[in-house]
C-alpha positions in Angstrom: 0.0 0.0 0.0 1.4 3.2 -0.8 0.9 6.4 1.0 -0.7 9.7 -0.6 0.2 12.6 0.1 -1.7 15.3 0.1 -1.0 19.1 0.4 -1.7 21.3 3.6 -3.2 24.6 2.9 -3.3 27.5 4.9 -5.8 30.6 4.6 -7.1 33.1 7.0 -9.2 30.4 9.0 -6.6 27.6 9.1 -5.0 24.5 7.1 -6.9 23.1 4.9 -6.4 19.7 2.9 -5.3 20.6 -1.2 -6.5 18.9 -3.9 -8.0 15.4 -2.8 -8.8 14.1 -6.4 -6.0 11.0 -5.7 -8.0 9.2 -3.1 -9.7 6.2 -3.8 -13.8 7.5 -3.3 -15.4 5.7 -0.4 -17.0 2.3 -0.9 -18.2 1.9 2.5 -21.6 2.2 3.6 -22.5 5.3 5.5 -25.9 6.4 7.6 -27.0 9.9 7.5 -29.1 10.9 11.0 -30.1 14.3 12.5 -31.7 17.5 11.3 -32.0 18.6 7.8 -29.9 21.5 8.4 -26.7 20.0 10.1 -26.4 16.2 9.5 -24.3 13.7 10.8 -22.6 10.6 9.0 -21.6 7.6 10.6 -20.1 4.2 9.4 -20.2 1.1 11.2 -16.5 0.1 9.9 -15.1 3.2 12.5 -16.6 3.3 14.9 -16.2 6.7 17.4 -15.5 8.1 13.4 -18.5 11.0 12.8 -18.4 13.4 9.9 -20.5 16.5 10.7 -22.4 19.5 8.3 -21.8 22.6 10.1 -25.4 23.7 9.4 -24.9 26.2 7.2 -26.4 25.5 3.8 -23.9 28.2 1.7 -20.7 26.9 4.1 -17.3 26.8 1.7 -16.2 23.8 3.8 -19.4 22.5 5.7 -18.1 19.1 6.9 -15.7 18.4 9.5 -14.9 15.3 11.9 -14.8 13.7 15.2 -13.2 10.9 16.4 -10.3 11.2 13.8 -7.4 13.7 13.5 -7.7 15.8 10.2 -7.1 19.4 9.7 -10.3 21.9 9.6 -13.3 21.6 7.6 -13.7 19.9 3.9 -16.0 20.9 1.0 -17.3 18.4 -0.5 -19.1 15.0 1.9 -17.6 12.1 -0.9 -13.9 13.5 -0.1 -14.9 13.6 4.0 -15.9 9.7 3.4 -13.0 9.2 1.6 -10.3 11.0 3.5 -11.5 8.7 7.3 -11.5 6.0 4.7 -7.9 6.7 4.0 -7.1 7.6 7.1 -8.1 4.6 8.8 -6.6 2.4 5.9 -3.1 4.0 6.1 -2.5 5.7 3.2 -2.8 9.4 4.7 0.2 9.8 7.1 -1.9 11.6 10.0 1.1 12.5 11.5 1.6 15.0 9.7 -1.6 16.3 10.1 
Protein backbone atom coordinates (compact mmCIF):
# COMPACT_ATOMS: atom_id res chain seq x y z
CA UNK A 1 0.00 0.00 0.00
CA UNK A 2 1.39 3.21 -0.82
CA UNK A 3 0.85 6.37 0.97
CA UNK A 4 -0.70 9.65 -0.64
CA UNK A 5 0.20 12.63 0.12
CA UNK A 6 -1.72 15.35 0.09
CA UNK A 7 -0.95 19.13 0.43
CA UNK A 8 -1.73 21.27 3.57
CA UNK A 9 -3.17 24.64 2.86
CA UNK A 10 -3.26 27.51 4.86
CA UNK A 11 -5.77 30.60 4.62
CA UNK A 12 -7.13 33.14 7.04
CA UNK A 13 -9.25 30.43 9.01
CA UNK A 14 -6.65 27.64 9.11
CA UNK A 15 -5.05 24.55 7.06
CA UNK A 16 -6.94 23.07 4.87
CA UNK A 17 -6.43 19.72 2.87
CA UNK A 18 -5.33 20.64 -1.17
CA UNK A 19 -6.49 18.87 -3.89
CA UNK A 20 -8.01 15.45 -2.76
CA UNK A 21 -8.78 14.07 -6.36
CA UNK A 22 -6.03 11.03 -5.74
CA UNK A 23 -7.99 9.24 -3.11
CA UNK A 24 -9.67 6.23 -3.79
CA UNK A 25 -13.84 7.46 -3.33
CA UNK A 26 -15.43 5.70 -0.45
CA UNK A 27 -16.96 2.28 -0.92
CA UNK A 28 -18.17 1.85 2.53
CA UNK A 29 -21.62 2.25 3.62
CA UNK A 30 -22.47 5.28 5.53
CA UNK A 31 -25.92 6.35 7.61
CA UNK A 32 -26.96 9.93 7.54
CA UNK A 33 -29.05 10.91 11.00
CA UNK A 34 -30.06 14.30 12.46
CA UNK A 35 -31.69 17.45 11.28
CA UNK A 36 -32.00 18.60 7.80
CA UNK A 37 -29.88 21.46 8.39
CA UNK A 38 -26.68 20.02 10.14
CA UNK A 39 -26.45 16.20 9.47
CA UNK A 40 -24.31 13.66 10.82
CA UNK A 41 -22.58 10.56 8.97
CA UNK A 42 -21.56 7.55 10.62
CA UNK A 43 -20.12 4.22 9.39
CA UNK A 44 -20.19 1.10 11.20
CA UNK A 45 -16.47 0.06 9.88
CA UNK A 46 -15.11 3.20 12.52
CA UNK A 47 -16.64 3.27 14.87
CA UNK A 48 -16.20 6.73 17.38
CA UNK A 49 -15.54 8.07 13.40
CA UNK A 50 -18.52 10.99 12.81
CA UNK A 51 -18.42 13.37 9.91
CA UNK A 52 -20.46 16.52 10.69
CA UNK A 53 -22.43 19.50 8.29
CA UNK A 54 -21.77 22.63 10.13
CA UNK A 55 -25.38 23.66 9.36
CA UNK A 56 -24.86 26.21 7.19
CA UNK A 57 -26.38 25.50 3.81
CA UNK A 58 -23.90 28.19 1.70
CA UNK A 59 -20.69 26.88 4.14
CA UNK A 60 -17.26 26.78 1.69
CA UNK A 61 -16.18 23.84 3.79
CA UNK A 62 -19.43 22.49 5.75
CA UNK A 63 -18.09 19.08 6.91
CA UNK A 64 -15.70 18.44 9.54
CA UNK A 65 -14.90 15.28 11.93
CA UNK A 66 -14.79 13.68 15.19
CA UNK A 67 -13.16 10.85 16.38
CA UNK A 68 -10.32 11.22 13.77
CA UNK A 69 -7.42 13.73 13.55
CA UNK A 70 -7.71 15.79 10.23
CA UNK A 71 -7.14 19.39 9.75
CA UNK A 72 -10.27 21.94 9.63
CA UNK A 73 -13.30 21.56 7.62
CA UNK A 74 -13.66 19.91 3.92
CA UNK A 75 -16.03 20.91 0.95
CA UNK A 76 -17.26 18.42 -0.54
CA UNK A 77 -19.07 14.98 1.92
CA UNK A 78 -17.60 12.15 -0.93
CA UNK A 79 -13.88 13.52 -0.06
CA UNK A 80 -14.90 13.59 4.05
CA UNK A 81 -15.90 9.73 3.42
CA UNK A 82 -13.01 9.20 1.64
CA UNK A 83 -10.29 11.02 3.51
CA UNK A 84 -11.49 8.73 7.35
CA UNK A 85 -11.50 5.96 4.70
CA UNK A 86 -7.94 6.74 4.00
CA UNK A 87 -7.15 7.56 7.14
CA UNK A 88 -8.12 4.55 8.81
CA UNK A 89 -6.55 2.44 5.92
CA UNK A 90 -3.12 3.96 6.11
CA UNK A 91 -2.46 5.67 3.20
CA UNK A 92 -2.75 9.42 4.66
CA UNK A 93 0.19 9.78 7.08
CA UNK A 94 -1.86 11.58 10.04
CA UNK A 95 1.09 12.48 11.52
CA UNK A 96 1.56 15.00 9.69
CA UNK A 97 -1.56 16.31 10.13
Amino acid sequence: MTAITIELLHDEKGPWLGDLSQLPRSTKTWVRSGPNHGPEYRCADFPGVVIRHCGHPTAHRPYFFEGIRTPRKIKLLADAKAIVEAVKGGLIDVSVL
